[in-house]
N, C-alpha and C positions, 0 to 999 in steps of 0.2 A: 241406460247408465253409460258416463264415458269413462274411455279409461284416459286416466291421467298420464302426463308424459315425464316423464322424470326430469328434473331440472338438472340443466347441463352445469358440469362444473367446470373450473377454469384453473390455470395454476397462474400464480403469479406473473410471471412474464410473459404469457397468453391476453391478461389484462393489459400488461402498461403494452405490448404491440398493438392489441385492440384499441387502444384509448386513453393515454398517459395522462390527460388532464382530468378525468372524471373523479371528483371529491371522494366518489363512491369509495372509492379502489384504497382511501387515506390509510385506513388502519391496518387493512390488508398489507399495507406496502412498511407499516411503522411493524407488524408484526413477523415479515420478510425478514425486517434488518435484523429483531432479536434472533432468528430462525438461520440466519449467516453468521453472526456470532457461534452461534451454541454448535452449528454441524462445521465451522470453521470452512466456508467455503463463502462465494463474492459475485454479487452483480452490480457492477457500477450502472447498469441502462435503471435498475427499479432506483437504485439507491436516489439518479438523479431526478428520473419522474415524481419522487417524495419532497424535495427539496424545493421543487419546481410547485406543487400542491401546496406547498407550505406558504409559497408566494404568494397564494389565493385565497389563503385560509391562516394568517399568521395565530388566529388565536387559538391555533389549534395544532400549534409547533410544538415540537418534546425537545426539550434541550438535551435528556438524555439520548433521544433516539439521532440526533444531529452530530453529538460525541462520539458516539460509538463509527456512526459514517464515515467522521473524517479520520477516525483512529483505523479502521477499515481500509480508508484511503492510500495513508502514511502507507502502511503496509504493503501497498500496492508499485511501490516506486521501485521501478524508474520511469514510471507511466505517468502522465500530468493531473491521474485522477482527484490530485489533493487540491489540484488551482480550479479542475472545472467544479471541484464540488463547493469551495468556498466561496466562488462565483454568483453561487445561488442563496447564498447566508446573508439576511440583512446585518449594516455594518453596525448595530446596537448590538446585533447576537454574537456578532465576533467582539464585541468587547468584555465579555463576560471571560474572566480570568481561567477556566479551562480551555477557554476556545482560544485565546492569546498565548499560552500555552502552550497548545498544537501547533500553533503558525508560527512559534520559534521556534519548537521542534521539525517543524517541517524545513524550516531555515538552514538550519546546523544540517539535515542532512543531505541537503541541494547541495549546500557549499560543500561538502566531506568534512565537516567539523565533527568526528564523531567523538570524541572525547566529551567535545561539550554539549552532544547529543544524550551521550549516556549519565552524565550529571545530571542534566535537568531531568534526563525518562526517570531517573532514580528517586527524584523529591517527588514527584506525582506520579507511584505505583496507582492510586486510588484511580486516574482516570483511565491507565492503560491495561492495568492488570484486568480488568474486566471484560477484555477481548484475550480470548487462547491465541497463541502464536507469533505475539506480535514481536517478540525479542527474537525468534527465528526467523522472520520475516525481514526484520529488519538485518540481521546479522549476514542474510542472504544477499539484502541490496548492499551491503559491506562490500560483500565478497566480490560484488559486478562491478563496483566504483574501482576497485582494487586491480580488478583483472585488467581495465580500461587505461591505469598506470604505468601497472610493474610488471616487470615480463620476472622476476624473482623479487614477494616480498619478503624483509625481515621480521624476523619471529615478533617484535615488538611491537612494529606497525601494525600486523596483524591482530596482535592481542588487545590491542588499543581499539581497533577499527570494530571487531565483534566482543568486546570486552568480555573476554573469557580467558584470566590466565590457567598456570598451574599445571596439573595432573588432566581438567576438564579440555586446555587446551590441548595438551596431549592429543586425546581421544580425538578431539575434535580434527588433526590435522590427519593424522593413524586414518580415520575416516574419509575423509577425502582424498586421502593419498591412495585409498582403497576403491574411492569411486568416481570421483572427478576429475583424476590422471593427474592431481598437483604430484611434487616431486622435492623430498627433503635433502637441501645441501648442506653442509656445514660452511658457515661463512665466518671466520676470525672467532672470535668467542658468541657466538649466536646463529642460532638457522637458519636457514635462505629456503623461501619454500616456491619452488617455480613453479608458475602458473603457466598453463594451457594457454596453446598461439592465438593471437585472434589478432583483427586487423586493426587492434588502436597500440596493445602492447610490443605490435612485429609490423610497424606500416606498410613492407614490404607486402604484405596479404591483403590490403586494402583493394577492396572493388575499382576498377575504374570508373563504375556508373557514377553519378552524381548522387549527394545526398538527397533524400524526398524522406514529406515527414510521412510517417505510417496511415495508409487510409482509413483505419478505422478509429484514429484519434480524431479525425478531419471529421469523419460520419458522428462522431458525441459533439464535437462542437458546436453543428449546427441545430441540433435541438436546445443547447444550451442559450445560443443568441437568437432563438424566435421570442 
């Protein structure tokens, strides 16, 4: 009699290291994305091995499961994960009016339009409300576009940029003023909320080295253009 050996298990990114192309891995990688939704956490390396399967396997694309990646994505900025993921989308799947959608919304907020960021997220709660976080996430990329500006923004700007006035923005600057060392001024009849030094709002801080892009955006691109 033999003894049998236990079948080795794997976790998802154990697979797409081992073997990003193999169909096997398909559902495995469409059941990752819902499993990053629901525990609200991100891997853009499975997100794009799925994208990249779907290349090979279109009739066997989830529109929802493609929605939720770039909604995923959006989130992920000021990283370029929203262009390398749309890279991989045939351009029939980006004409379907949530996905045209996303890529104005991904528009408005390259450019810092966020006003009219938060108009359009407000008419299509139904595509984004489906991912937790995403209006923190995004309120967060606010606050780094912001900091890259103004070395003191006004109360206004701000409440535009994370669309949150009122009593919530209260709280919300109270908070920061508590943890990310901003600092409330009073500026003419509105508040001046000064932001933390860094080297775009104080150039004087600026590196001498030369800009370089980051290497591990370099290391996803190259899998994206094999």
């Amino acid at each position: 009699m033999t003894n049998e050996q236990p079948a080795e298990t794997y976790t998802v990114e154990e697979l797409v290291a081992v073997n990003p192309y193999n169909p096997d891995i398909l559902n495995d990688l469409e059941v990752f994305v819902n499993e990053q939704v629901s525990s609200q956490t991100y891997n853009l390396d499975a997100n794009l091995s799925l994208l990249r399967l779907y290349q090979f396997e279109p009739e066997r694309l989830s529109v929802q499961i493609v929605a939720r990646i770039l909604v995923k994505a959006l989130m992920a900025m000021p990283a370029p994960d929203f262009s390398l993921c749309l890279f991989l989308i045939p351009e029939h799947v980006q004409m379907e009016e949530q996905f045209k959608t996303l890529i104005v919304l991904s528009h408005y907020l390259e450019t810092g339009r966020f006003r009219q960021f938060w108009d359009e997220a407000s008419k299509n709660r139904n595509i984004l409300e489906v991912v937790p976080g995403f209006e923190q996430a995004i309120q967060r990329y606010a606050i780094h576009v912001l900091s890259l500006t103004y070395q003191k923004v006004p109360r206004p700007v701000l409440a535009e940029a994370i669309n949150i006035e009122g009593l919530a923005l209260d709280k919300f600057i109270e908070y920061h003023a508590a943890n990310s060392g901003w600092v409330v001024e009073k500026g003419g009849r509105s508040q001046l909320i000064v932001l933390p030094r860094n080297e775009f709002n104080h150039p004087e801080l600026k590196k001498n080295s030369a800009d370089t892009v980051p290497f591990e955006h370099i290391t996803r691109i190259f899998p994206v253009l094999s």
